[in-house]
C-alpha positions as CSV (number, residue, x, y, z in Angstrom):
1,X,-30.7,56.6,-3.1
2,X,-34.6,57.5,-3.4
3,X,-36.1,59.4,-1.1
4,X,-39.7,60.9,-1.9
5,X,-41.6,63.5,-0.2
6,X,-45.3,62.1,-0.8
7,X,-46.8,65.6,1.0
8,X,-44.4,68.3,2.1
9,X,-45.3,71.6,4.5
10,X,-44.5,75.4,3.8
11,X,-41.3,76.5,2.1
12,X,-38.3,77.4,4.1
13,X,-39.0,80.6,2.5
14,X,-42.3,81.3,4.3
15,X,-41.3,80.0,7.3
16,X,-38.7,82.5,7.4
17,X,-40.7,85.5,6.8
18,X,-42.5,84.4,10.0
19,X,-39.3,84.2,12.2
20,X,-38.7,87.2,11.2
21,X,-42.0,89.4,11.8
22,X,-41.8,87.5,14.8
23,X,-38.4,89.1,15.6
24,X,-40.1,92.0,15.1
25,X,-41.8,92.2,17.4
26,X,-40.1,90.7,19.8
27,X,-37.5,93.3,19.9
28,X,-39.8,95.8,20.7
29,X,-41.9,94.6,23.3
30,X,-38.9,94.2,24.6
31,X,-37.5,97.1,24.7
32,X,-40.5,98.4,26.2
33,X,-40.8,96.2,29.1
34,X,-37.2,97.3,29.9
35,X,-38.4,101.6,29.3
36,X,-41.4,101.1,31.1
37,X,-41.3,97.8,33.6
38,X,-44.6,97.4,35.3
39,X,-46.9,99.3,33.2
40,X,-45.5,97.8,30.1
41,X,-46.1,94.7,31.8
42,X,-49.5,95.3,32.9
43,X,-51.4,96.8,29.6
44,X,-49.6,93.8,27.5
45,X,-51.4,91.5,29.8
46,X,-54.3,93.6,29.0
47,X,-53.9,93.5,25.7
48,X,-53.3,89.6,24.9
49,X,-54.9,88.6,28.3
50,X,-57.8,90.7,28.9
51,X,-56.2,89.9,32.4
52,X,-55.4,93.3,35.3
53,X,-55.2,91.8,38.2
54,X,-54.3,94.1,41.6
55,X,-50.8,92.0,41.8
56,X,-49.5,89.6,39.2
57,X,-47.9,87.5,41.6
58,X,-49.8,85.2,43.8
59,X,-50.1,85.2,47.4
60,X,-49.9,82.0,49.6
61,X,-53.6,82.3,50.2
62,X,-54.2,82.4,47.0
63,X,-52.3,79.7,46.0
64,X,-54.3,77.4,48.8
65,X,-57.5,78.3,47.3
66,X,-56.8,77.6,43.9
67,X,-55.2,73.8,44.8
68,X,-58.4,73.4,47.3
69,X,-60.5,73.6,43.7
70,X,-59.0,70.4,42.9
71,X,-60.3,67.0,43.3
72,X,-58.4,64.3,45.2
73,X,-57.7,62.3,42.0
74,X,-56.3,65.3,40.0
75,X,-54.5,66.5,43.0
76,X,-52.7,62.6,43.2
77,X,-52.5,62.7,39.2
78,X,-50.4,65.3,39.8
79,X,-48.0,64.0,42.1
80,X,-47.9,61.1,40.9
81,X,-46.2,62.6,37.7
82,X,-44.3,65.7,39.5
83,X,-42.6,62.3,41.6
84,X,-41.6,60.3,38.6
85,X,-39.9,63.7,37.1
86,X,-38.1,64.2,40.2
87,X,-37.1,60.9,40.9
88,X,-35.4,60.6,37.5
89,X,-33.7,64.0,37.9
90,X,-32.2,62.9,41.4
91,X,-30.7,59.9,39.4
92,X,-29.2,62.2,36.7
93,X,-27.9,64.6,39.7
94,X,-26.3,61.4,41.4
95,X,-24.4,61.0,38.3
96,X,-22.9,64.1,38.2
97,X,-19.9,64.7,41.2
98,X,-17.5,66.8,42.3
99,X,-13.9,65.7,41.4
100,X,-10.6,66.5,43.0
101,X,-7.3,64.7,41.4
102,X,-3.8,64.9,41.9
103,X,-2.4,65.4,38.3
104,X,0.9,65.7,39.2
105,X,3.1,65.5,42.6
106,X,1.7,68.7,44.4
107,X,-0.5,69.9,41.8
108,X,-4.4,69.3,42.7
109,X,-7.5,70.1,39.9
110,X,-10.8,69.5,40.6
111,X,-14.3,71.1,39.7
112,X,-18.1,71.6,41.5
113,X,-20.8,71.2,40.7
114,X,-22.9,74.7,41.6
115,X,-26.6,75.5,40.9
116,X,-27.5,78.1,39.0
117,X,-28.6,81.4,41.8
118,X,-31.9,82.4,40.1
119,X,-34.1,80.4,37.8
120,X,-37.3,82.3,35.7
121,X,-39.7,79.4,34.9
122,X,-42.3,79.6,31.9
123,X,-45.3,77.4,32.1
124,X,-47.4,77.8,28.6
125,X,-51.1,78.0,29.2
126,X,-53.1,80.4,27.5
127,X,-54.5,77.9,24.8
128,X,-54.1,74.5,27.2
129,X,-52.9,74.7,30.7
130,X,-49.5,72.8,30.8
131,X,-49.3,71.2,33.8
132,X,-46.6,69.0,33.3
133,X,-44.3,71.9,32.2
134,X,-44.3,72.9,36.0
135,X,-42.9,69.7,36.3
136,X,-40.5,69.7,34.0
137,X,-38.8,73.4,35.1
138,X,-39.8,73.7,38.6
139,X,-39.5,70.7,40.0
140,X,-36.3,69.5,38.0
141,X,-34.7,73.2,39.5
142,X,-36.0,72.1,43.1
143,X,-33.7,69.2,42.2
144,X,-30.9,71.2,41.1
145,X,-31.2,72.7,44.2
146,X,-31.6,76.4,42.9
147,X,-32.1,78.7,45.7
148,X,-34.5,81.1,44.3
149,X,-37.3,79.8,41.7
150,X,-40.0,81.5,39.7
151,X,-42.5,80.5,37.7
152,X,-44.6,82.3,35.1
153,X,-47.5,80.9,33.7
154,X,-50.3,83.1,31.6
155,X,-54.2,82.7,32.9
156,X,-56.2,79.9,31.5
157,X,-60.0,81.6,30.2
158,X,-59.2,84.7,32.1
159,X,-58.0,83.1,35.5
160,X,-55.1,80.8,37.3
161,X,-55.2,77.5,36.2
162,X,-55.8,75.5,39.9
163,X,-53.8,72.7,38.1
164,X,-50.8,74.4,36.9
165,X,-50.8,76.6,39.9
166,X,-50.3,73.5,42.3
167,X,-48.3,71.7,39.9
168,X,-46.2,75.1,40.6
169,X,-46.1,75.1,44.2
170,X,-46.1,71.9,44.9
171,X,-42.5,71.5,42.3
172,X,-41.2,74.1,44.3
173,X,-41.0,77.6,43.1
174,X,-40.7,80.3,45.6
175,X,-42.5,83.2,43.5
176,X,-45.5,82.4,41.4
177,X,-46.8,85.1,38.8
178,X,-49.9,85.0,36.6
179,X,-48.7,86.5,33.1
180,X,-47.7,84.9,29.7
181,X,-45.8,85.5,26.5
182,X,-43.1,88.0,25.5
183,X,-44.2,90.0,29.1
184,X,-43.3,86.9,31.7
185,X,-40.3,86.1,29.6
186,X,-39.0,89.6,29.8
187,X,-40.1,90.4,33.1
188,X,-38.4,87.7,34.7
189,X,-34.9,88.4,32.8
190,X,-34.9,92.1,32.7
191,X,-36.8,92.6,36.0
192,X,-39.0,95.4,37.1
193,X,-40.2,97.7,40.0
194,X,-41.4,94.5,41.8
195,X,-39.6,91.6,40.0
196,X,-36.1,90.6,40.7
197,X,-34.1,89.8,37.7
198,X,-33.4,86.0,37.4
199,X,-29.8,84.3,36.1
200,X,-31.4,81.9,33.8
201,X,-34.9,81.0,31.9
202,X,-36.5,78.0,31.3
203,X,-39.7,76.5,29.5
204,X,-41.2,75.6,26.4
205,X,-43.4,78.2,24.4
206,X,-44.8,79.6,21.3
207,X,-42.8,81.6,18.8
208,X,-43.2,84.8,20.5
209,X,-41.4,83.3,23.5
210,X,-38.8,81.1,22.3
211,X,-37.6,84.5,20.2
212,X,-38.0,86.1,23.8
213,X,-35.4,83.7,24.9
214,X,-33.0,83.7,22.1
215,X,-33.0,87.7,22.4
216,X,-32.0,87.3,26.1
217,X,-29.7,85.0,25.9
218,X,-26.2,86.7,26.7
219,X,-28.0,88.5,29.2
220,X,-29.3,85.7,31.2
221,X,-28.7,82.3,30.4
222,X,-31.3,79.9,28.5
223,X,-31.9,75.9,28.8
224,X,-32.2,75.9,25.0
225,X,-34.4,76.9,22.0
226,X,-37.9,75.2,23.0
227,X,-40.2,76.8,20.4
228,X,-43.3,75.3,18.6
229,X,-43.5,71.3,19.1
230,X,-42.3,69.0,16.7
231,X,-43.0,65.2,16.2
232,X,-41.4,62.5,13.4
233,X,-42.5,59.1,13.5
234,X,-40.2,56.5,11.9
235,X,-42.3,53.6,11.0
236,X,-42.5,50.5,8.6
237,X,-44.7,47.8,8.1
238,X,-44.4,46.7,12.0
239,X,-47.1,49.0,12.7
240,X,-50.1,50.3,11.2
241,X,-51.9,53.6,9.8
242,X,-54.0,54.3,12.7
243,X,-51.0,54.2,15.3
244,X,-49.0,56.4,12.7
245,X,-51.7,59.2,12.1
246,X,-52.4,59.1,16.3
247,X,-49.2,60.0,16.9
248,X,-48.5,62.8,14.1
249,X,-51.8,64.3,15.0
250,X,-51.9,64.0,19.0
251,X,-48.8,66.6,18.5
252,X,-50.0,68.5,16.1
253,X,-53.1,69.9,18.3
254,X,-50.3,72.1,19.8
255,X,-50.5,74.6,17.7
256,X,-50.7,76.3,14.1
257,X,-47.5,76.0,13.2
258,X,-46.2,72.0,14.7
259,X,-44.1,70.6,12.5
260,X,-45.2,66.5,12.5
261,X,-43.7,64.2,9.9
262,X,-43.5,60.3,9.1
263,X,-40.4,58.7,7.8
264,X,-40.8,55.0,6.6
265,X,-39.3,52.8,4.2
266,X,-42.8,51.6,3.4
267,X,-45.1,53.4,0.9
268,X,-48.4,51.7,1.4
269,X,-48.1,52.4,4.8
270,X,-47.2,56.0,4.1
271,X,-50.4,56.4,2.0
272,X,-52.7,54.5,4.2
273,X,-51.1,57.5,7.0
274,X,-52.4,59.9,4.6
275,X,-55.8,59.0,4.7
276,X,-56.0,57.8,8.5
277,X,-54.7,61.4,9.0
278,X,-57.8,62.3,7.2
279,X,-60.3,60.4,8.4
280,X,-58.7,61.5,12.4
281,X,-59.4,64.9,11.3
282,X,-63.1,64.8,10.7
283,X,-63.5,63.1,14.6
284,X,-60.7,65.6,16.7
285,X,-62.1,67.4,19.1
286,X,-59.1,69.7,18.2
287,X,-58.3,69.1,14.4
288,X,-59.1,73.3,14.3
289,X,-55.6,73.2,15.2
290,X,-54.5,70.3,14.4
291,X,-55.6,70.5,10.7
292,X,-53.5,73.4,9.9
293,X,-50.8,71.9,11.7
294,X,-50.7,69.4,9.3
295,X,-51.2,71.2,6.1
296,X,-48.8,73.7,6.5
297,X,-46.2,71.8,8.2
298,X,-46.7,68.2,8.0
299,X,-44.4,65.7,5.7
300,X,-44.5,62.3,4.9
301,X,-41.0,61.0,3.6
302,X,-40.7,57.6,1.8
303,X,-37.2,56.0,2.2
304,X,-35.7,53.2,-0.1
305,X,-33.6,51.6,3.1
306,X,-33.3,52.1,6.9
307,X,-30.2,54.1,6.4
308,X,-31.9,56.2,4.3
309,X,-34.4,57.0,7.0
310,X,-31.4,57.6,9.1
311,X,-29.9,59.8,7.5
312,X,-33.3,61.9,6.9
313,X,-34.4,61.8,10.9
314,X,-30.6,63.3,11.8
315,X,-31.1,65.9,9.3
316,X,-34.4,67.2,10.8
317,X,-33.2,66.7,14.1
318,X,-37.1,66.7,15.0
319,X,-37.8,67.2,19.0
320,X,-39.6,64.0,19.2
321,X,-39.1,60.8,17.6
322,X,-41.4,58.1,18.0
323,X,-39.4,54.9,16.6
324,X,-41.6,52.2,15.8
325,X,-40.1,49.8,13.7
326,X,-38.1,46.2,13.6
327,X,-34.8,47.9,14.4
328,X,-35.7,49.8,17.3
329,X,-32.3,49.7,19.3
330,X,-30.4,50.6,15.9
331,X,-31.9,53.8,15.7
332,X,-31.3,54.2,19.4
333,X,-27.4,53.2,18.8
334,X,-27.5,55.0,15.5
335,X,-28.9,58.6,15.8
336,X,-27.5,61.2,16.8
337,X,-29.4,64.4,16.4
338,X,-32.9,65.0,18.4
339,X,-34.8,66.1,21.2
340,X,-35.9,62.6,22.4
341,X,-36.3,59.1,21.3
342,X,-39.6,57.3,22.3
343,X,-38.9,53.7,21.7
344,X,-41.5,50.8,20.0
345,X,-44.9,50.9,19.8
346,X,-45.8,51.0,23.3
347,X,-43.9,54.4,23.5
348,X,-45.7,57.4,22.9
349,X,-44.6,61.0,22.9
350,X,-47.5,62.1,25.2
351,X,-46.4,59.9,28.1
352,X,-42.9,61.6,27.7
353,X,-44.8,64.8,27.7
354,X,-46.8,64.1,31.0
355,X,-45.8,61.9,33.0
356,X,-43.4,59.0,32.5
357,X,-40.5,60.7,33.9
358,X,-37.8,62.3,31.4
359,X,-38.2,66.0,30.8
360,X,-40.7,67.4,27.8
361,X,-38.6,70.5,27.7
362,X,-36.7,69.4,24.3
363,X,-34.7,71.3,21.4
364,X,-36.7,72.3,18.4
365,X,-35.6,74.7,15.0
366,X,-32.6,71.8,14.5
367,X,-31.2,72.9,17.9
368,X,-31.0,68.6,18.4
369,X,-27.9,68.8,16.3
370,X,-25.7,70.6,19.4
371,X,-28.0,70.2,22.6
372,X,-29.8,68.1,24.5
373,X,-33.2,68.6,26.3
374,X,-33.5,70.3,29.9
375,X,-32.4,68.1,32.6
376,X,-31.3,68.7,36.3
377,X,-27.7,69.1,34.8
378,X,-28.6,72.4,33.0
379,X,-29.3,74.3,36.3
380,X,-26.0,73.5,37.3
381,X,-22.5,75.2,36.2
382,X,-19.4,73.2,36.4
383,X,-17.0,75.5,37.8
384,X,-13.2,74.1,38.1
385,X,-10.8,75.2,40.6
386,X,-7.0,74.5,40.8
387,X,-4.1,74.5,43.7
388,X,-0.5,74.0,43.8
389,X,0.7,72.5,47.4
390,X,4.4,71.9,47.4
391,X,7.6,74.3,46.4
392,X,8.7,71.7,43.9
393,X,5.0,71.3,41.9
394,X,5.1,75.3,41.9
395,X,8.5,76.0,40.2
396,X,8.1,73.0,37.6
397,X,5.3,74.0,36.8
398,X,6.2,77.5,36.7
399,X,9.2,77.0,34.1
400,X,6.8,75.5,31.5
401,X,4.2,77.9,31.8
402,X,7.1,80.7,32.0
403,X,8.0,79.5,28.9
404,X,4.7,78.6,27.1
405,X,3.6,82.5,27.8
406,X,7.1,83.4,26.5
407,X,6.2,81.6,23.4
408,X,3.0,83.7,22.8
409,X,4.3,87.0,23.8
410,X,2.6,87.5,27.1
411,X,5.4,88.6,28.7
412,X,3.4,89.8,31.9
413,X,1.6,86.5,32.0
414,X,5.5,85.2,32.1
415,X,6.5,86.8,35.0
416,X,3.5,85.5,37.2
417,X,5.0,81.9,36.7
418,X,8.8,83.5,36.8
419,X,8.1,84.9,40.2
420,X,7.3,81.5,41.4
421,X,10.0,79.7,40.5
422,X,12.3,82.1,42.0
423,X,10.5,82.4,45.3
424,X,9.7,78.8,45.7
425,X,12.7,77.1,43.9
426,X,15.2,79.6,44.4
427,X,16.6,80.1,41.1
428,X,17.6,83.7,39.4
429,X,15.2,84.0,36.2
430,X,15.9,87.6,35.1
431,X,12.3,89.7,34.5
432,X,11.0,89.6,31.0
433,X,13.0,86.0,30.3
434,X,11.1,82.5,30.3
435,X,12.6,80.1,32.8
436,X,14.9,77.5,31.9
């Protein structure tokens, strides 16, 4: 087996360091917002915003002025995308139903499906005004049908962004606050003088917010870990180096610290990647990002065999996987840990990211290895329920789980079966035995 790392990104060592300052501080921002509430939450916007306003949450006028700035194209862009979201998570709600069964001769299980009460929604924005994350949280909760949605979302150049804003409103979301980072996050979970806790939170985000999230979680419920974007491209000689290095790089203009790596069986087009990747840099608009991106935390992988590349992708368990190869369907049957597959050349990651339909809101840090992405299913908590409608169904079921509680020492637990079985099947089970 050969498997070559032609370029590889910082050491798990470094990378580590920076969870950890990041944890840091974290912990005691939050611990701050839950001392102090609204002031805490006001000069942190001040701080990392530059942004006071008289109330952080919009008003309905408000919200109509800032949609009126938009033209009629953006304005139809933006449904256009919001409708394809929440036409695919009405397919994925259809597929999930309520079940009732008869197990045995009196004995009825079933389970509903109930969505979540309150949903905290996090719209990233301060360096580029996601949009289509309003989609992806707002909307797909509207879906859900969650009764009370809010949306936090920080301001773009020192104001709302009329974009995200009506990509808000328009989703759905009942309460829509200006305010970013570790202060949204922790606002919305812990709550404040004028903030009403929330059940669960959603959203992508940097560092400083999926840390927000994992520190929460217990306390309010998450979607997942969704920190810093991550691509891998699996590609051989099916494609070329200018698709390759597009792709790596149109993810890496994220942010400082994307991962974005290429696994292919094929080194010349693993080399030619390297220098496309270079020659891409000198011409993006955004390689100040991207560039670092890359250096720090880009990889190119050559594999001696498709199973070989396999076996790498699962490992990484990258958030997006742009397959591009001859075997396209046998990754698709094959892997098993990800955020999402985009399949064959004509599949790109950005489409998934704005408007093609799934949900952007993916695992990152290796979380792929034991959860899927957000979908309408993860507002939703599968509660079960159980009844026993006949005398015979409650005292045979009564002497097994008399005994079985017998058999574990639960003694108490014993009797609430024995007392059934001698009320409704009228046998004498003396207290503290297990039924016959």
């Amino acid at each position: 087996m050969t498997i070559e790392y032609l370029k590889r990104g910082k050491p798990e060592a470094d990378r580590a360091e920076d969870d950890a300052k990041t944890r840091a501080v974290v912990e005691a921002t939050l611990k701050d917002i839950e001392t102090r509430g609204d002031a805490a939450i006001r000069e942190l916007s001040e701080k990392f915003d530059n942004y006071s306003p008289a109330s952080f949450r919009l008003s309905q006028q408000e919200i109509d002025d800032l949609i009126a700035q938009l033209s009629d194209r953006e304005l139809a862009d933006i449904k256009f995308a919001q409708k394809q979201v929440m036409n695919f998570a009405r397919a994925q709600r259809a597929s999930m139903t309520d079940i009732e069964v008869e197990t045995l001769p009196g004995v009825i299980l079933g389970h509903k499906n109930i969505p979540v009460q309150s949903v905290g929604c996090y719209v990233p924005g301060g360096k580029f005004p996601m949009v289509a994350s309003a989609h992806m949280s707002v909307a797909t909760a509207s879906v859900a049908g969650v009764p009370r949605i809010i949306a936090c979302t920080p301001p773009f150049q020192g104001k709302p962004n009329p974009a995200v804003i009506a990509a808000m409103h328009l989703g759905g979301a009942h309460e829509i606050y200006v305010m970013g980072g570790i202060q949204a996050i922790g606002a919305m979970a812990l709550g404040t003088e004028t903030i009403d806790p929330v059940h669960m939170l959603v959203g992508p985000g940097n560092a400083f917010v999926a840390e927000a999230k994992r520190q929460l979680f217990g306390r309010v419920g998450i979607d997942l870990f969704a920190g810093p974007t991550e691509t891998m491209v699996i590609a051989d000689e099916t494609v070329d180096a200018e698709i390759c290095a597009t792709d790596l790089l149109g993810q890496a203009e994220h942010g400082y610290n994307s991962p974005c790596v290429l696994v292919t069986n094929s080194r010349k087009l693993a080399q030619d990647t390297l220098s496309e990747i270079d020659r891409l840099l000198g011409v993006l608009p955004t390689a100040g990002t991207a560039k670092v991106s890359w250096e720090e935390y880009g990889e190119v992988i050559v594999c001696d065999t498709y199973d070989e590349m396999l076996q790498v992708a699962d490992d990484i368990a990258s958030e997006h996987v742009q397959v591009m190869t001859d075997r396209d369907d046998w990754f698709l049957d094959n892997m098993t840990c990800y955020g999402a597959l985009f399949l064959g050349p004509r599949t790109n990651v950005a489409n998934g990211d704005k408007v093609i339909g799934t949900n952007h809101t993916l695992p990152t840090k290796k979380a792929g290895r034991y959860t899927g992405g957000l979908w309408v299913g993860k507002f939703l908590k599968t509660h079960s329920y159980q009844k026993v409608t006949t005398d015979e169904a409650a005292t045979m079921i009564g002497e097994y789980g008399s005994r079985l509680c017998m058999l574990e020492g639960f003694v108490g637990h014993a009797e609430q079966c024995n007392v059934r079985v001698r009320r409704y099947g009228g046998k004498n089970v003396p207290y503290g035995e297990a039924a016959e």
